[in-house]
Residue frames as qw, qx, qy, qz and C-alpha x, y, z in Angstrom:
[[0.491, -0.563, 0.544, -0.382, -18.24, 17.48, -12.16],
 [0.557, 0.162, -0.807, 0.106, -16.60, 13.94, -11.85],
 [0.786, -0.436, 0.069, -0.433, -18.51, 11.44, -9.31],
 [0.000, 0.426, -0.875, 0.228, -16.30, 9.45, -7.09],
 [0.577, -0.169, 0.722, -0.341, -18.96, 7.04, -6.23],
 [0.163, 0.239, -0.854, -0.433, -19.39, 3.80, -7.91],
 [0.740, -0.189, 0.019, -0.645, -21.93, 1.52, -8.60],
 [0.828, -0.357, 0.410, -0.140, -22.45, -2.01, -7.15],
 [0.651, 0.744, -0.036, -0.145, -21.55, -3.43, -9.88],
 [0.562, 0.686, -0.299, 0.353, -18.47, -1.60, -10.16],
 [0.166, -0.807, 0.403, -0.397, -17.73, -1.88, -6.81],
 [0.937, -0.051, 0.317, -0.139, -18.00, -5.37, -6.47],
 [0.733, 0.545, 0.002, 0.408, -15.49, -6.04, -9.43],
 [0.146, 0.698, -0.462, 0.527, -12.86, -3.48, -7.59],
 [0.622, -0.546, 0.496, -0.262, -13.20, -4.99, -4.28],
 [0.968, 0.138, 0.206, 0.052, -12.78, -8.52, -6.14],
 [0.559, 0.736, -0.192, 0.330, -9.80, -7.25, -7.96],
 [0.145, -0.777, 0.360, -0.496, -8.28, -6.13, -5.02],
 [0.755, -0.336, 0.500, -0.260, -8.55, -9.76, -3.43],
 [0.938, 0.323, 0.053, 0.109, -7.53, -11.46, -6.23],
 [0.409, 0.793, -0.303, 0.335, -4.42, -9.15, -6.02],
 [0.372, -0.688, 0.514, -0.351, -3.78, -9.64, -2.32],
 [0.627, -0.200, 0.698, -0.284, -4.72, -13.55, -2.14],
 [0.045, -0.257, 0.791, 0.553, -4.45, -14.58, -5.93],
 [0.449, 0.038, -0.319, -0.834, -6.71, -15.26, -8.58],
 [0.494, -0.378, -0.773, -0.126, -10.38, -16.87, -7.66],
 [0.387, -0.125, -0.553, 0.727, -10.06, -15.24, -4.59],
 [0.274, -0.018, 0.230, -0.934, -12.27, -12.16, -4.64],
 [0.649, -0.224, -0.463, -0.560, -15.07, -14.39, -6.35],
 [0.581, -0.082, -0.767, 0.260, -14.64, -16.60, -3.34],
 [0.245, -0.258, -0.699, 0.620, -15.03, -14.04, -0.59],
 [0.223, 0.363, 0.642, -0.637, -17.36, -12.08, -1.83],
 [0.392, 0.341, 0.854, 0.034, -20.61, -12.68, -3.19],
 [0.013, 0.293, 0.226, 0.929, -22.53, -10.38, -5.52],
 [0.328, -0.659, -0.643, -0.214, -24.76, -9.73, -2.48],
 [0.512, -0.387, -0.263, 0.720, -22.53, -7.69, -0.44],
 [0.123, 0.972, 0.181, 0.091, -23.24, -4.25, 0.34],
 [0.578, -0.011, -0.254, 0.776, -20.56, -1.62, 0.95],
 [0.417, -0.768, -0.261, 0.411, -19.88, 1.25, 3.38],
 [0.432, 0.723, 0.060, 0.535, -18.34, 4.70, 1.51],
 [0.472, -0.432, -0.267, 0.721, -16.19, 6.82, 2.94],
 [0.023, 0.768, 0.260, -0.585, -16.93, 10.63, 2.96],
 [0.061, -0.564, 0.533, 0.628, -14.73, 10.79, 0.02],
 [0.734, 0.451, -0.060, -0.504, -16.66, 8.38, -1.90],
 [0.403, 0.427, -0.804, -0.092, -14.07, 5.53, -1.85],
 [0.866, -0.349, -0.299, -0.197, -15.27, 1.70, -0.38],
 [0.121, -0.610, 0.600, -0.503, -14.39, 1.22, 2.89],
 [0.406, -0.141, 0.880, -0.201, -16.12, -1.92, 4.37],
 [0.481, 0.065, -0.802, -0.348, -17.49, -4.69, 2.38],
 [0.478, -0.201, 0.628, -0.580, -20.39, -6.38, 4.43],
 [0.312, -0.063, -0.897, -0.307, -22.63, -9.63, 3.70],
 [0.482, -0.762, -0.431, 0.038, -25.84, -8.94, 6.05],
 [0.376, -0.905, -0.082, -0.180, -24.83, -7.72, 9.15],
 [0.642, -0.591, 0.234, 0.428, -21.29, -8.88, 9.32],
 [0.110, -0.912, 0.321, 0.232, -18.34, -7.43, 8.23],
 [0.977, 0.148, 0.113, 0.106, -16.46, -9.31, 5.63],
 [0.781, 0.090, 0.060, 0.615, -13.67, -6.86, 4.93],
 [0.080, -0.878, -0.143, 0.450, -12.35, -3.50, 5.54],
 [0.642, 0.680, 0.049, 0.350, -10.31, -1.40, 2.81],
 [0.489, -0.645, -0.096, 0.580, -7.29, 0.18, 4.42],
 [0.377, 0.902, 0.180, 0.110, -7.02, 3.65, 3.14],
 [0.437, -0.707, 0.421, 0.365, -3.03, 3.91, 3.45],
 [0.260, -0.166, 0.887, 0.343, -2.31, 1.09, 1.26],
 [0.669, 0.214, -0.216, -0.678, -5.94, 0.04, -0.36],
 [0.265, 0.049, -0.956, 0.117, -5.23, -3.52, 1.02],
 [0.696, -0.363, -0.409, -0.465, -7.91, -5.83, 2.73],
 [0.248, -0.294, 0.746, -0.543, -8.33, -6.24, 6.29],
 [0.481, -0.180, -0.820, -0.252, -10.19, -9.51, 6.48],
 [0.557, -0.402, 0.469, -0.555, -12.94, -10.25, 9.31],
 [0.506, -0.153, 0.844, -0.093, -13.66, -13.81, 10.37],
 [0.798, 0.451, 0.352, -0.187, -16.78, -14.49, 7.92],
 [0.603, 0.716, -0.349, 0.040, -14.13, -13.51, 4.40],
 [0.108, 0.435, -0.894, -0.025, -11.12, -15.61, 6.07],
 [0.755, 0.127, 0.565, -0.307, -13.71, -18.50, 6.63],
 [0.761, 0.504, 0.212, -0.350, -14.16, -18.12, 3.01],
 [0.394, 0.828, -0.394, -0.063, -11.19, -17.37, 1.68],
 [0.205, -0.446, 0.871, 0.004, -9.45, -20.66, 3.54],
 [0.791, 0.237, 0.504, -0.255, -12.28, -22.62, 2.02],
 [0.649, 0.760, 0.001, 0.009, -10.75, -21.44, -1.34],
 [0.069, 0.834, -0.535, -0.117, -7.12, -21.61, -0.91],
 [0.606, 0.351, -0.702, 0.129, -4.98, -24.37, -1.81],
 [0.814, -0.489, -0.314, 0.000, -4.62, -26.80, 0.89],
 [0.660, -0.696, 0.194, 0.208, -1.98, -25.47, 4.07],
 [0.198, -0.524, -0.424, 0.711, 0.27, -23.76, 4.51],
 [0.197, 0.677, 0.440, 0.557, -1.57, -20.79, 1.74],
 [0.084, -0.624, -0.040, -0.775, -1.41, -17.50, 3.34],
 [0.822, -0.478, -0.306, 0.053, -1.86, -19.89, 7.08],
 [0.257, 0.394, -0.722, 0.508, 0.77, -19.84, 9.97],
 [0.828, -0.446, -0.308, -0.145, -0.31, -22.77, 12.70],
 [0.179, -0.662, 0.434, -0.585, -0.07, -22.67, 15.97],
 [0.146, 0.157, -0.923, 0.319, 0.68, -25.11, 18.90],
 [0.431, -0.502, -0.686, -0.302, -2.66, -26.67, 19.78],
 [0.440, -0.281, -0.563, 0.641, -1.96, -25.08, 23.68],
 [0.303, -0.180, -0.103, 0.930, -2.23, -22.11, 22.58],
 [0.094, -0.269, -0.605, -0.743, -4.99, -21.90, 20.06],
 [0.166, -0.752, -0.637, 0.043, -8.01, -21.16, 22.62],
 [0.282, -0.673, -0.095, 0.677, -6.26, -17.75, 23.71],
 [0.165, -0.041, 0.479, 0.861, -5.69, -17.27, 19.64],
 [0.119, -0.441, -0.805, -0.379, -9.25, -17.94, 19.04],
 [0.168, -0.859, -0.439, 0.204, -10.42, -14.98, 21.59],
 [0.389, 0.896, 0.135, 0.168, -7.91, -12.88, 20.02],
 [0.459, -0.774, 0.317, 0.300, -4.78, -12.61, 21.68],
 [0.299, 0.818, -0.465, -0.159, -1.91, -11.84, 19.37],
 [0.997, -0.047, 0.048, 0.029, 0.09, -15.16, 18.19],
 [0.231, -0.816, 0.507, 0.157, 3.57, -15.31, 19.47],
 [0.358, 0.664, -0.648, -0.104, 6.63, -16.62, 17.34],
 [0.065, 0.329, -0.925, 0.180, 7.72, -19.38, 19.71],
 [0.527, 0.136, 0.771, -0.330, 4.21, -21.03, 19.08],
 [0.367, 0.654, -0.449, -0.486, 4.64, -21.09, 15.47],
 [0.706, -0.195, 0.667, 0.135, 4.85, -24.81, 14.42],
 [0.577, 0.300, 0.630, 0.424, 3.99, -24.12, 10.60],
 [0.295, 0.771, 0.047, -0.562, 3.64, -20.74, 8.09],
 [0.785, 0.490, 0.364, 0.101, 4.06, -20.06, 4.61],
 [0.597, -0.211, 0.025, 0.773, 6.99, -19.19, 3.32],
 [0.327, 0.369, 0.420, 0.762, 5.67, -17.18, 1.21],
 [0.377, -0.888, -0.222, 0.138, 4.10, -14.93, 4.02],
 [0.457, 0.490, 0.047, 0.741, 5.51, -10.97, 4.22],
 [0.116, -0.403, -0.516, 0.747, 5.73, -8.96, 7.44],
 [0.305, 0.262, -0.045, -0.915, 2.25, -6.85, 6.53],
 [0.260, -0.116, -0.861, -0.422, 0.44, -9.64, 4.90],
 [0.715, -0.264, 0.249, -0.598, -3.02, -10.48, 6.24],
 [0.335, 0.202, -0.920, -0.022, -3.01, -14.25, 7.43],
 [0.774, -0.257, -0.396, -0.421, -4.82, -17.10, 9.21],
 [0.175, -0.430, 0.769, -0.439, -4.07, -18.32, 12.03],
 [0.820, -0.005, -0.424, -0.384, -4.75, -22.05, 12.29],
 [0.600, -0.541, 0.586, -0.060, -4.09, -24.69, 14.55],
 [0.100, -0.416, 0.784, 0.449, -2.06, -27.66, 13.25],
 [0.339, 0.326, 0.882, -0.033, -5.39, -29.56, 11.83],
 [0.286, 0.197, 0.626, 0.698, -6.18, -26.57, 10.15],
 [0.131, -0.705, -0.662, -0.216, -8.70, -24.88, 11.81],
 [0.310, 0.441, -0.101, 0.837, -9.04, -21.29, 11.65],
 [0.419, -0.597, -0.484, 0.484, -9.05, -19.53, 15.08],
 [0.150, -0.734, -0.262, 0.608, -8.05, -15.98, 13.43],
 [0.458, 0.645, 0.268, 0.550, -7.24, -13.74, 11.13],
 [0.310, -0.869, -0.024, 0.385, -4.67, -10.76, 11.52],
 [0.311, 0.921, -0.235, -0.017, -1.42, -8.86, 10.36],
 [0.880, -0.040, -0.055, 0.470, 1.73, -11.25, 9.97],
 [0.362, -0.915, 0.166, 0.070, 4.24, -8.89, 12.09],
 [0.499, -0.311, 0.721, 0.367, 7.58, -11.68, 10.38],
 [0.610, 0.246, -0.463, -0.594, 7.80, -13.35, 7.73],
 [0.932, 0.044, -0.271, -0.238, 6.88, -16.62, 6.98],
 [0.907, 0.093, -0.345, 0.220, 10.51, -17.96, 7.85],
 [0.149, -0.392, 0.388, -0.821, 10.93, -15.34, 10.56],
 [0.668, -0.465, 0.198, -0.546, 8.18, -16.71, 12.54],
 [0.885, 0.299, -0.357, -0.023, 9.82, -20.13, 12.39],
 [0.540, 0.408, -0.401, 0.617, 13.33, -18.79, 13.34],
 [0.020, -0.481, 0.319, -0.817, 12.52, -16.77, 16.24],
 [0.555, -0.389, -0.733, 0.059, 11.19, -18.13, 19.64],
 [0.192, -0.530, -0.477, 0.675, 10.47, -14.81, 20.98],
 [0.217, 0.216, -0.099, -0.947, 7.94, -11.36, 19.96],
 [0.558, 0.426, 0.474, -0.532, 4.90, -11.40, 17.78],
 [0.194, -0.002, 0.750, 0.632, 4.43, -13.34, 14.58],
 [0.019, 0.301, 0.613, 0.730, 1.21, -11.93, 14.00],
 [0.052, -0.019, 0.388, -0.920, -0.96, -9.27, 15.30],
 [0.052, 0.291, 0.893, -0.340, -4.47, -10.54, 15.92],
 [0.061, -0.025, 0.022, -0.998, -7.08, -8.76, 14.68],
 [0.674, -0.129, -0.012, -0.728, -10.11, -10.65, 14.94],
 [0.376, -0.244, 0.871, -0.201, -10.50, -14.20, 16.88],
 [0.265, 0.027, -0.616, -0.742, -12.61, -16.68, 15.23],
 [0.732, -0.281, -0.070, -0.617, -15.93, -18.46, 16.21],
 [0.687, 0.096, -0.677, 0.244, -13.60, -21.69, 16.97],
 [0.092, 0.384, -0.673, 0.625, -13.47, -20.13, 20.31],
 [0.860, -0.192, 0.175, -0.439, -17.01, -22.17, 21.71],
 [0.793, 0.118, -0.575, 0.165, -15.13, -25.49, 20.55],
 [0.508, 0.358, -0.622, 0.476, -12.44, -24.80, 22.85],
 [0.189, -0.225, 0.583, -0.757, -14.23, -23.82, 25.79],
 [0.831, -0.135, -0.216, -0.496, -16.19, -27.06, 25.91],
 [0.648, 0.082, -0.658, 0.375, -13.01, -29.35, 26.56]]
């Protein structure tokens, strides 16, 4: 009988692999640590990637891509090259409504990377750089630019930025 399930170890090194593949190399060491536990699916393949109690990254089991939560795009913009890496900023108006999660439309786009692919995971920053989200880039990079109407990137988790904003 062949065992589908892996050890830490080895699962740590595949999840890293897998982030270095999505978000280039340095990357997985960057978001996660060799303290993270993971979550199996029934089948014995890794499904979330945690650090404590939060959620750092799901596995999508279509594709075997990473769904980032907030705490692994924290990390992972600490570690990218400086702006626009894997980023697409938004109009400073807009960023409290990004930062509680509300899907970031096209025609508040002010900056992205070109190198952004409708399906990518991205950041959502405002223009100073601070991340408000993390979601699915719905354009590309020079789609979300071009167009001043739909979603440039579907929202999937706001970020903790959203106390800032609701102090002003």
């Amino acid at each position: 009988m062949v065992s589908t399930e892996y050890s830490n170890d080895s699962s740590l090194r595949r999840i890293r692999t897998i982030a270095d593949f999505q978000f280039g190399a340095g990357a997985g060491a960057a978001i996660f640590p060799d303290e993270c536990a993971f979550q199996f699916s029934t089948t014995g393949r890794i499904r979330q990637v945690r650090l404590g109690k939060e959620r750092l990254a799901t596995v999508r089991a279509q594709d075997g891509r990473l769904t980032l939560g907030i705490a692994a795009a924290e990390r992972l913009a600490a570690h990218l090259a400086s702006p626009p890496a894997y980023r697409v900023a938004v109009q400073e108006d807009v960023a409290p409504f990004v930062a509680d999660g509300k899907n970031a439309m096209a025609k508040h786009v002010v900056a992205a990377d070109e190198g952004i692919r409708a399906g990518d995971e991205v950041l959502v920053v405002t223009g100073d750089d601070v991340l408000l989200a993390t979601g699915a880039a719905l354009l590309s990079g020079r789609e979300m630019l071009a167009f001043n109407y739909g979603v440039a990137v579907k929202v999937r988790q706001g970020g903790r930025g959203s106390e800032c904003f609701q102090e002003r």
